[in-house]
C-alpha positions, 0 to 999 in steps of 0.5 A: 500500500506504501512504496517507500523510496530513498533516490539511489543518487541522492545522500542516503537519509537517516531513519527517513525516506526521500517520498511515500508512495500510494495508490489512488483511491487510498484513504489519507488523513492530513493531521493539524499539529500536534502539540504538547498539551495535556487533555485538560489543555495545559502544557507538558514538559515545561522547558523540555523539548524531549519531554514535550516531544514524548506528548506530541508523540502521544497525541498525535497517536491519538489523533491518528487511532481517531482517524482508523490509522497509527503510527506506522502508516504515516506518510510524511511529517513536519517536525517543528523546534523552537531552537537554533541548536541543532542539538536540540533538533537531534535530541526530539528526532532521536524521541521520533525514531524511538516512537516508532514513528521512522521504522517506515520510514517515513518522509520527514521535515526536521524544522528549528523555528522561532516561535510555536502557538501556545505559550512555552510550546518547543515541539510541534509535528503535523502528519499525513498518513494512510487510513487502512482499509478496514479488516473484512471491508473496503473502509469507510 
């Protein structure tokens, strides 16, 4: 259902692919960014950027089960850190790929940014990902 490409000709990419592939007629769900917050609203990890990676990890798997989909059926993703540092870029890539979220591996986008929305926010990860067909049926 995913074809998962790295270009032979281009830098081999760690833990992601340069493009995934699906068939038309596929089911996909465009994910808004997942953010740190808790389900009462309030900001987890306060000055953390691995600890507020592990809850944008956490509820982008919620948003995803919400849809039919998980994990590992994501296309693509943008990865946002309010930094310059490349270190802390590395620090919530490295809660990526322990997510489970690279074993795809998936396309990625791994962003340092001024700024996110809500106050003391460090992490953000939006997603596109495939909807399975549901099992015995062709889906909803």
């Amino acid at each position: 259902m995913i074809q998962r490409v790295t270009v032979p000709g281009l830098f081999p990419p760690p833990r992601y692919s340069h493009a995934s592939v699906v068939e038309a007629g596929t089911r996909l769900a465009f994910l808004a960014g997942s953010v740190p917050l808790d389900a009462d609203g309030e900001l987890v990890g306060a000055g953390d950027p691995v600890r507020q990676a592990e809850q944008v990890i956490a509820n982008l798997r919620e948003q995803l089960r919400a849809v039919g989909s998980d994990l590992e059926h994501v296309l693509v993703t943008e990865v946002y850190v309010v930094s310059s540092e490349t270190a802390a870029l590395s620090a919530v890539w490295d809660v990526v790929v322990s997510s489970g979220l690279s074993t795809g591996p998936h396309a990625s986008t791994l962003l340092g940014v001024a700024c996110l929305g809500y106050p003391g926010q460090l992490v953000e990860i939006t997603a596109t990902a495939v909807v399975p067909a549901e099992e015995g049926g062709a889906g909803a």
